[in-house]
C-alpha positions in Angstrom: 1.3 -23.5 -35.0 4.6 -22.5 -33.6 4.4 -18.9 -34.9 1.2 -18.6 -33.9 2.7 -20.3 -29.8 5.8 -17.8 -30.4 3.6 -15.1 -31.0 0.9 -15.5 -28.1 4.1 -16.1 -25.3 5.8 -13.1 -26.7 2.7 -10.9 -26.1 2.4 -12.7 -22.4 6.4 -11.9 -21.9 5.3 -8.2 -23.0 3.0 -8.2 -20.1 4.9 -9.4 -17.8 7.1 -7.1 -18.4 4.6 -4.1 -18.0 3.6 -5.7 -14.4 6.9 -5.5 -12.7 8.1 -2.1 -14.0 8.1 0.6 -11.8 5.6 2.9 -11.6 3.3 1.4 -13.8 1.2 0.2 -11.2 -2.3 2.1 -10.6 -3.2 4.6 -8.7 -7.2 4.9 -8.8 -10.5 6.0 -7.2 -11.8 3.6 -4.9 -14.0 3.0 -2.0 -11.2 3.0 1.0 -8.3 3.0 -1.3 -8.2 -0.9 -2.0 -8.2 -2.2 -5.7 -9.2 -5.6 -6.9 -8.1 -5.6 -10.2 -6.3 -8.9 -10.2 -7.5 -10.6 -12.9 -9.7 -10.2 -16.2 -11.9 -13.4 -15.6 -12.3 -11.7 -11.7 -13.4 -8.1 -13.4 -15.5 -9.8 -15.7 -17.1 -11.7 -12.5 -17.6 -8.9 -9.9 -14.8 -10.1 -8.2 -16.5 -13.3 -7.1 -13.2 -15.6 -7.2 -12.6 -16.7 -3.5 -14.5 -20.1 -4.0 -14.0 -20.5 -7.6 -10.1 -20.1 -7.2 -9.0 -22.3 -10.4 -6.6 -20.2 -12.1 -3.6 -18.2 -11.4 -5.2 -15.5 -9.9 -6.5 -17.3 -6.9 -2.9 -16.4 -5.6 -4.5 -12.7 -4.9 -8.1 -14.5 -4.3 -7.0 -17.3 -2.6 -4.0 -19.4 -2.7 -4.9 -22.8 -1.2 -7.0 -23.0 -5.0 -4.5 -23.2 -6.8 -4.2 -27.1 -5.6 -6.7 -27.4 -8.2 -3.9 -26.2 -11.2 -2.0 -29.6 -12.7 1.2 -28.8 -13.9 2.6 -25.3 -14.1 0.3 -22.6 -14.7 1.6 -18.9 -15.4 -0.5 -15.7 -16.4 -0.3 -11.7 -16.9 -3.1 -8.7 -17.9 -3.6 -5.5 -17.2 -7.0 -3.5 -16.4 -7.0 0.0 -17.9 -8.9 2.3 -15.6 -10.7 5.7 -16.8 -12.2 7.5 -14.0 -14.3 10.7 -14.2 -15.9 12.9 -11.2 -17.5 16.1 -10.8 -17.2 18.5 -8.1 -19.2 22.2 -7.1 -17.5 23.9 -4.8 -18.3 27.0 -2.6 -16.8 29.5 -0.9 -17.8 33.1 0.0 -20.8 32.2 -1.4 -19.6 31.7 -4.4 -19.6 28.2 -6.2 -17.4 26.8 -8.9 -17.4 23.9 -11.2 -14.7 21.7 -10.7 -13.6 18.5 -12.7 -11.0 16.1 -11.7 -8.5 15.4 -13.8 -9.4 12.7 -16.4 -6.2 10.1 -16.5 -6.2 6.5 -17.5 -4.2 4.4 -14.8 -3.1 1.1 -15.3 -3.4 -2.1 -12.7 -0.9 -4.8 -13.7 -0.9 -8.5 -12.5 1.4 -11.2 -12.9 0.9 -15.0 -11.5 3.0 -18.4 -12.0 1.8 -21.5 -10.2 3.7 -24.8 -10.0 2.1 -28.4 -8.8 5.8 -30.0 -6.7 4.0 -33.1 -6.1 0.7 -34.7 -5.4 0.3 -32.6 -2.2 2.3 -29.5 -2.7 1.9 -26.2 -4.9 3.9 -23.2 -5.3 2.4 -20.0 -6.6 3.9 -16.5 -6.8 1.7 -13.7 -7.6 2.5 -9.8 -8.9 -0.5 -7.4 -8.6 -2.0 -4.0 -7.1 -3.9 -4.1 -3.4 -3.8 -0.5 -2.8 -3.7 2.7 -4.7 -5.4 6.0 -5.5 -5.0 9.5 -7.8 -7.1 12.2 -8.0 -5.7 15.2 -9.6 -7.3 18.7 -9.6 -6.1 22.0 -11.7 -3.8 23.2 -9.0 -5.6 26.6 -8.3 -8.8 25.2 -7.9 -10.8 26.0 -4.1 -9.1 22.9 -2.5 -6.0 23.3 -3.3 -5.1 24.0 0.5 -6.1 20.1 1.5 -4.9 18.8 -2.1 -4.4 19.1 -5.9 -2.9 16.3 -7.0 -2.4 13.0 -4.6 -0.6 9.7 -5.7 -0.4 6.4 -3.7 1.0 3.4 -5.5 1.3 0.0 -4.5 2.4 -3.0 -5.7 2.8 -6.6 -4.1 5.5 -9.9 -4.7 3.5 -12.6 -2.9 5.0 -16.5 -2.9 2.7 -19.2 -1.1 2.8 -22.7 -0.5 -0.6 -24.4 -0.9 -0.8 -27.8 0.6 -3.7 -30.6 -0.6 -4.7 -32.2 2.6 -6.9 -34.8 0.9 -9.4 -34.6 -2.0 -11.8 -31.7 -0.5 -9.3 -29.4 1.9 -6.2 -27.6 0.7 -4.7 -24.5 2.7 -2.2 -22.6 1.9 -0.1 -20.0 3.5 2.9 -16.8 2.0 4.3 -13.7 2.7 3.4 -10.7 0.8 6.0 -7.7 0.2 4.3 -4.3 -0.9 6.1 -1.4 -2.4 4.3 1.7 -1.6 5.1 5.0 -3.2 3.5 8.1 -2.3 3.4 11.7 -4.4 1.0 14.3 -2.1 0.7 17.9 -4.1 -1.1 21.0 -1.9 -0.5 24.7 -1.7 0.0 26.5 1.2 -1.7 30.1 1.9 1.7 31.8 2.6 -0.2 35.3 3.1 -3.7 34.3 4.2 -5.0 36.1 1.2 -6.0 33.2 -0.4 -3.9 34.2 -3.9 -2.8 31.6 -6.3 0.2 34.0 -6.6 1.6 34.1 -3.4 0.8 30.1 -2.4 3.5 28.2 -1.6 3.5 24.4 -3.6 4.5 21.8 -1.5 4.9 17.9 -2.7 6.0 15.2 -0.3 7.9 12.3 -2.3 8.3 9.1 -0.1 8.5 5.2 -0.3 9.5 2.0 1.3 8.9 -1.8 1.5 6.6 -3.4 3.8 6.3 -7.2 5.2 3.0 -9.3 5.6 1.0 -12.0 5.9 -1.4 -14.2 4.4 -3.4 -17.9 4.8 -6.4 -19.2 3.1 -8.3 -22.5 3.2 -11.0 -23.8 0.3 -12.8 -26.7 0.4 -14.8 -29.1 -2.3 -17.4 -31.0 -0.7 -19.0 -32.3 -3.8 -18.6 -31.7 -7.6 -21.6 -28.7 -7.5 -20.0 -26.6 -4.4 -16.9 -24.7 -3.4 -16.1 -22.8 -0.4 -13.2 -20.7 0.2 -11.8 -18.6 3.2 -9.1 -16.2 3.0 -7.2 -13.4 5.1 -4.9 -10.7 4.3 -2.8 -9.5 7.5 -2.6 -5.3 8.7 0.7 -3.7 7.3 2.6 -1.1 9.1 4.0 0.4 6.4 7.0 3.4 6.9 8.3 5.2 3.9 10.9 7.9 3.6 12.0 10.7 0.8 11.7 14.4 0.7 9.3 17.6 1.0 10.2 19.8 -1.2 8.6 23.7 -0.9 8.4 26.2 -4.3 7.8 29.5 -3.5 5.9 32.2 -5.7 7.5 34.0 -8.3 11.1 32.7 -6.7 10.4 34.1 -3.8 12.8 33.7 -0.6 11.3 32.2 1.8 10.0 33.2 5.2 12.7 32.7 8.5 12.3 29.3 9.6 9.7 28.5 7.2 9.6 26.0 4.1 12.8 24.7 3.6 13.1 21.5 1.6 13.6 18.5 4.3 13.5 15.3 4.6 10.7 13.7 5.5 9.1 9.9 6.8 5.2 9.0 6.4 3.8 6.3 8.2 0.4 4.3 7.9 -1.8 1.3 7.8 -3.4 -0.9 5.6 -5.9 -2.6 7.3 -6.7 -6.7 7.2 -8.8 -8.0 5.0 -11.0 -11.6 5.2 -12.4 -12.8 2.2 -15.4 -15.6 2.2 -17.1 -17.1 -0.9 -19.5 -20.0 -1.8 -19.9 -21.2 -5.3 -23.0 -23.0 -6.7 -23.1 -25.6 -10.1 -26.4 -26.5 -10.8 -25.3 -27.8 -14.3 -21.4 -29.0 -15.6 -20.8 -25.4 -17.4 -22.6 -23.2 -15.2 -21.7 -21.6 -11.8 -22.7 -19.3 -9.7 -20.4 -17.7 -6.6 -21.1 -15.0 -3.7 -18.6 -13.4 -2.4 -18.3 -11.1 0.8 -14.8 -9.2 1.8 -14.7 -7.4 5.3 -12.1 -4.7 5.3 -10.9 -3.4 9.2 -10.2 0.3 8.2 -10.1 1.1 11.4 -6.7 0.1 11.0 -5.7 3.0 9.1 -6.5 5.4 11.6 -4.1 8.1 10.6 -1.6 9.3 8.6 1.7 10.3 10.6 4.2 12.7 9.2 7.5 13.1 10.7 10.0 16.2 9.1 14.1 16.2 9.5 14.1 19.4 9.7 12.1 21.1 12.7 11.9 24.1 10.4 9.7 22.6 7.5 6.5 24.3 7.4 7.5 25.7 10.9 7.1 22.2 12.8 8.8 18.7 12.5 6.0 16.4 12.8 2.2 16.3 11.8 -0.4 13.4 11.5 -3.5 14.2 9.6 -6.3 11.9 11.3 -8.8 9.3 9.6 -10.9 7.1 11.6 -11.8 5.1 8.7 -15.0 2.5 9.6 -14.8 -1.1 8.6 -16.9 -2.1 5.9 -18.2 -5.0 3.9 -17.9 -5.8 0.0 -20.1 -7.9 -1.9 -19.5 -9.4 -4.8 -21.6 -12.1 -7.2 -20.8 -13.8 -10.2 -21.7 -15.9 -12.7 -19.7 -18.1 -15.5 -21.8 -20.1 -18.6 -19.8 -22.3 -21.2 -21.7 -22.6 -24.0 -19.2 -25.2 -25.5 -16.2 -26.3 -24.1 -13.5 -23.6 -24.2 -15.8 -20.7 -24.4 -17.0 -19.1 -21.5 -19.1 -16.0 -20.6 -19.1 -14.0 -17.4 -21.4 -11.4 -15.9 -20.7 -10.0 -12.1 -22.0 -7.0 -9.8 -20.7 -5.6 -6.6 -21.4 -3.3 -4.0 -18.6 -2.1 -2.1 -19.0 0.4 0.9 -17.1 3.4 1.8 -15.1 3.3 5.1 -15.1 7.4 5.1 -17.0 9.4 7.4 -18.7 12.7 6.6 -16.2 14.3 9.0 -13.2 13.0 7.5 -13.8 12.8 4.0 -11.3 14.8 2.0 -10.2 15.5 -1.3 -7.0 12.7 -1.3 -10.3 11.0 -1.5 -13.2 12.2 -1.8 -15.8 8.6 -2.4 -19.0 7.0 -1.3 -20.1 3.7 -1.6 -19.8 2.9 -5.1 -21.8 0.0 -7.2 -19.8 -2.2 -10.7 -21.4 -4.0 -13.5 -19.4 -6.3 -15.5 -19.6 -8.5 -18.2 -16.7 -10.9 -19.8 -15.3 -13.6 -21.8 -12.9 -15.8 -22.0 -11.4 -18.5 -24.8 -9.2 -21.5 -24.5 -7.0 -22.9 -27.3 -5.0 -26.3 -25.8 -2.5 -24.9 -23.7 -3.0 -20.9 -24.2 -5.9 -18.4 -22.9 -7.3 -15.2 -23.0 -9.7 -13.6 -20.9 -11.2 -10.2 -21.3 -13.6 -8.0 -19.2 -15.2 -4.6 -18.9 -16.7 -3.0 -16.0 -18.7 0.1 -15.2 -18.8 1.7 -11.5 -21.0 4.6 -10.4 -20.4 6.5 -6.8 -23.0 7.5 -4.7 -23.3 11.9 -4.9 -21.9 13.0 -1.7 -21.9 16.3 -0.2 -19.0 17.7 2.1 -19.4 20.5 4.8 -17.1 22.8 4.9 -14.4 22.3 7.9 -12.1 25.0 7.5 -9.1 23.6 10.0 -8.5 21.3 7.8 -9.0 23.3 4.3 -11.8 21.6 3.3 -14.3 23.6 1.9 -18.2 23.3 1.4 -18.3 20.8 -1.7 -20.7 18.9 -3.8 -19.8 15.4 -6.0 -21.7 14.4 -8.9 -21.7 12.2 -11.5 -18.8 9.8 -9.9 -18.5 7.2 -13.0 -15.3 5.1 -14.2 -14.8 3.0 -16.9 -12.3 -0.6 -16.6 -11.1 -2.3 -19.7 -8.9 -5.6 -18.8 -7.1 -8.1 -20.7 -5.1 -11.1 -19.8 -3.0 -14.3 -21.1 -2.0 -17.5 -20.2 -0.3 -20.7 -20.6 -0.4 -23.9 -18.8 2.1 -26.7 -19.6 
């Protein structure tokens, strides 16, 4: 029994481990750029957690559940994401097959919870909110918008979750995000459209950001749950470097593409979660979930050079005008005996991008998940594992040539999630 204990909480440690080194967190198609990959039992489940809220993850969900966790709770997983898209492009009246870049990325998480006393919970939470990579071979038609784009994110979130009386706990914390950003294009340095006289250029930059968050959930009887949460707007401002190669070692023009430093700031836009769960029997429930993301917020990306002679100017902002959209999420959780229980969830999750503003950093639709799950209790330990398949919507870009996007077709937008977590509770 105690090899088997020492075992299990040296494999948690190991997980742990992976969710707070640098780097390691994901960077991933998505609709927007927002990832929800907090949690195996929440894969497995669509995402429908708001309401339910009863283990560790609700700090990402929703914090005032974890009133509902005796004791002191602590978990860690990882989702392993394989995502696969197909792109026709055409130019000149000429079209080419395009593939992006198959990579697996990885989403850690990482959550401890603490009961202080009858009314008063502590939870700190480690996990992704935002993120994306798409990587294309770097001579490919849209190499003048993007070849390879990395944004990375990762967020250390304590709350305080306060049991009002026996049906109302809220909570309340502050959430610090590390964002990281790696942006590879080319540059047309003749206007001959050669591979071998483009100019590579990769912006390196990343900072820390401060925000907010508060959430409320509420039992009114043993069959329902009802949970409310918000996420606050970040400003975020991160600094580093551009850095320009030239062909062949070239030197380059007067006044043109010298390495510089280099600032990039943006928005991440608020987010409200709502969720109801239903138990018409002791081991069966049933949750729907809506999130409404204001991606208006993000309505550009500002870009500001130290050096007035990078690319021939010092500042740039590349706009976005993102939409707000809705995400909806359902879920359902059987225990067929006590410490066994199966999952199946399904969401639909819209894409904030309009036609004129969709580019290859991101180029998504609205996109559609299946999932199915399980998860197994032994006393004081748990495991929980999920899979998940997501298709996107075909899309079709027009060409706009101001901002190198050319005429472009997307097919066959499918992505595979593996995740696995563990736990203890003592």
């Amino acid at each position: 029994m105690r090899t088997k204990f020492t075992t299990c909480f040296s494999l948690l440690i190991i997980l742990m481990g992976l969710a707070i080194v640098p780097g390691f967190s994901s960077k991933a198609e998505a609709a927007g750029f927002a990832l929800y990959e907090w949690g195996a039992r929440g894969n497995a489940l669509g995402g429908a957690m708001v309401a339910k809220a009863d283990d560790p993850s609700a700090i990402a969900w929703n914090p005032a559940g974890i009133t509902q966790l005796e004791g002191t709770h602590i978990s860690a997983g990882v989702a392993m994401i394989a995502p696969k898209m197909n792109l026709t492009t055409t130019v000149n009246g000429v079209s080419t097959k395009n593939a992006m870049t198959e990579n697996v990325f990885f989403v850690p998480n990482s959550y401890i919870t603490h009961q202080i006393n009858d009314n008063v919970w502590l939870g700190v939470g480690m996990f992704t909110r935002f993120g994306l990579g798409t990587e294309f071979d770097e001579n490919w038609d849209g190499r003048y918008a993007s070849y390879n784009t990395a944004i990375e994110s990762y967020s250390f979130n304590p709350n305080l979750a306060y049991k009002f009386n026996d049906y109302i706990s809220f909570a309340a914390g502050i959430e610090i995000m590390k964002v990281r950003a790696d942006l590879r294009k080319k540059i047309d340095s003749t206007g001959a459209s050669n591979p071998a006289t483009d100019v590579d250029q990769r912006l390196r930059v990343d900072g820390f950001t401060p925000g907010f968050n508060a959430a409320i959930h509420v039992t009114p009887n043993e069959q329902w749950s009802l949970g409310l949460s918000w996420r606050s707007k970040m400003n975020h401002r991160a600094t580093g470097s551009a850095s320009y190669t030239m062909p062949n070692n070239a030197a380059p023009p007067a006044n043109r593409f010298n390495d510089s430093d280099v600032s990039m700031n943006m928005n991440t836009p608020h987010m409200i979660f709502g969720g109801v769960e239903y138990k018409p029997m002791k081991n069966l429930s049933i949750e729907f979930d809506a999130i409404y993301s204001m991606w208006s917020d993000y309505s550009a990306i500002d870009y500001y050079f130290d050096k007035s002679t990078a690319i021939g100017v010092n500042n740039y902002t590349a706009d976005k005008k993102w939409n707000d959209v809705w995400r909806f999420e359902v879920g359902v959780e059987y225990l067929p005996i006590e410490d066994l229980a199966l999952r199946a969830g399904y969401f639909y999750d819209q894409s904030p991008i309009p036609d004129s503003y969709v580019d290859y950093m991101l180029p998504t639709n609205d996109r559609q998940n299946v999932s199915l799950g399980v998860g197994w209790k032994y006393k004081s330990f748990s495991v929980d594992a999920a899979y998940n398949y997501m298709w996107m919507a075909d899309r079709n870009i027009e060409a706009r040539p101001a901002d190198n996007i050319v005429a472009t077709e997307i097919r066959n937008s499918r992505t595979h999630i593996v995740s696995l977590d563990m736990g203890f509770e003592f």
